[in-house]
N, C-alpha and C positions, 0 to 999 in steps of 0.2 A: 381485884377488889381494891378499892382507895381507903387504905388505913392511915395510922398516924405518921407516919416516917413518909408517906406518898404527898402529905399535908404540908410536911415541913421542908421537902425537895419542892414542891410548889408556890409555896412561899419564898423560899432562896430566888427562884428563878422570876417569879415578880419581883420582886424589891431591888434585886442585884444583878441578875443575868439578862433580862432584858430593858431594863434601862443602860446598859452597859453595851447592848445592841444596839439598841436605839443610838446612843451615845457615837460607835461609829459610823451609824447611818446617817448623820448628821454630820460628822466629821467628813465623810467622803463629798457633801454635796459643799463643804464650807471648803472645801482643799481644792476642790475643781475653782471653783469661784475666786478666790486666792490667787492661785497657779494664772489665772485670765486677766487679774487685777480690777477686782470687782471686788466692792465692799457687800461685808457681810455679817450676821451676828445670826446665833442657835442657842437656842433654847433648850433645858432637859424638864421636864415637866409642866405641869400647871399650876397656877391656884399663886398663892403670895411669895414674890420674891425674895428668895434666901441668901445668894451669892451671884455678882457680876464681877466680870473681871474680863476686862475686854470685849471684845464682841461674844463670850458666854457667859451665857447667866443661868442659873439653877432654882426652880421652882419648889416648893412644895411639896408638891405631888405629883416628884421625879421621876416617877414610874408608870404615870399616866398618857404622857406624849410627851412628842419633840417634833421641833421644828427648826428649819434655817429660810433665814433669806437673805438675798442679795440685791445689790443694785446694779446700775448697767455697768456691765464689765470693758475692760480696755478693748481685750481682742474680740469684738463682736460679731458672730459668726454662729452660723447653723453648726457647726463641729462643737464650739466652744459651748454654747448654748445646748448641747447634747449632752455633753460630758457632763454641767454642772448638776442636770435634771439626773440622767443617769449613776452620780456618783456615787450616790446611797445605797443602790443596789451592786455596784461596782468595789465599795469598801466592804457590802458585807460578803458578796461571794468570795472575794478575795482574801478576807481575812479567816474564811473556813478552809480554804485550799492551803495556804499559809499554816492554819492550824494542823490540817491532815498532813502539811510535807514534815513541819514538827515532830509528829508524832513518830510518822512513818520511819523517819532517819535515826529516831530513837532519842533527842533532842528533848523532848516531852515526856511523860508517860500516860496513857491514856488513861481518864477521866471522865465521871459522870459530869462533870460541869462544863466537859467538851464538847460531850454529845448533845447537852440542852442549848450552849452556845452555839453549836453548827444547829441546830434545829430552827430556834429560834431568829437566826441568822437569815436560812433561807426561809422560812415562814415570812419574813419582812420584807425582803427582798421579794417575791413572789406575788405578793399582796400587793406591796408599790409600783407593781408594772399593770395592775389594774387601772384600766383606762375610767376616771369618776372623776365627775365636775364636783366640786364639795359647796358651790355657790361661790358667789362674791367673788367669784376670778382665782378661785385656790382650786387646783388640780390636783390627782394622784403624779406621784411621778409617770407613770404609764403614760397618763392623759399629756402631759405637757410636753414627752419625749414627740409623740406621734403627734403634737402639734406643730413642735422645732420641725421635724422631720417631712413631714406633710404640706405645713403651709407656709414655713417658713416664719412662724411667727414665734415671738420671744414669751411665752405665758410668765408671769411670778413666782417666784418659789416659795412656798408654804408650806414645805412637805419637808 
């Protein structure tokens, strides 16, 4: 049954736990891009600009999406070009393994905010390897990994 206390764990985990996902979802595909020497800039929400400060900026309606993109990178390469698309999915499984070694060593103590985090984590991750055109040349990561990989070709990052 969804009573009041299930309302306000759902709440927490819109406003805070997954923008906060989001957040290293975004961060892993701006680190590959980086690490290749490719400029880039990511976004944490929608709707009127609230904070820039370098290549991030923070929307509004921080909880709604995010996005990164890059430009053409130094090291230009089907590998490079893998890793950048892939990174999102790469920071967040890694950052729930990360969390489970925390925990496990005793480093942590485990937590409902861990559980929503590793949830939420791999929900994202999972969903971004869904191969979907979204129009106008903006792919899922899915889509534009198995483009790198397949055709060789370099899609945009938008995701």
């Amino acid at each position: 049954m969804f009573g009041f206390s299930d309302f306000l764990g759902f709440l927490l985990a819109l406003l805070f736990i997954y923008p906060f996902v989001s957040f290293v979802h975004e961060l892993g595909h701006s680190f590959f891009a980086w690490l290749f020497g490719g400029k880039f800039s990511f976004s944490l929400g929608r709707g009127k600009r609230i904070i820039k400060t370098g290549p991030f900026s923070l929307n509004s309606m921080y909880f709604l999406d995010a996005f990164c993109e890059y430009e053409e990178l130094k090291f230009n390469n089907r590998l490079t070009h893998f890793l950048v698309h892939a990174g999102g999915v790469i920071f967040n499984l890694g950052s729930v393994l990360l969390l489970n070694l925390l925990i496990s060593y005793g480093v942590l103590e485990p937590h409902d905010i861990f559980v929503r985090y590793s949830y939420f984590s791999v929900w994202l991750a999972t969903f971004s390897l869904v191969p979907v055109d979204y129009g106008n040349g903006n792919y899922s990561d899915g889509l534009a990994i198995y483009k790198v990989i397949r055709h060789n070709n370099w899609p945009k990052l938008t995701g």
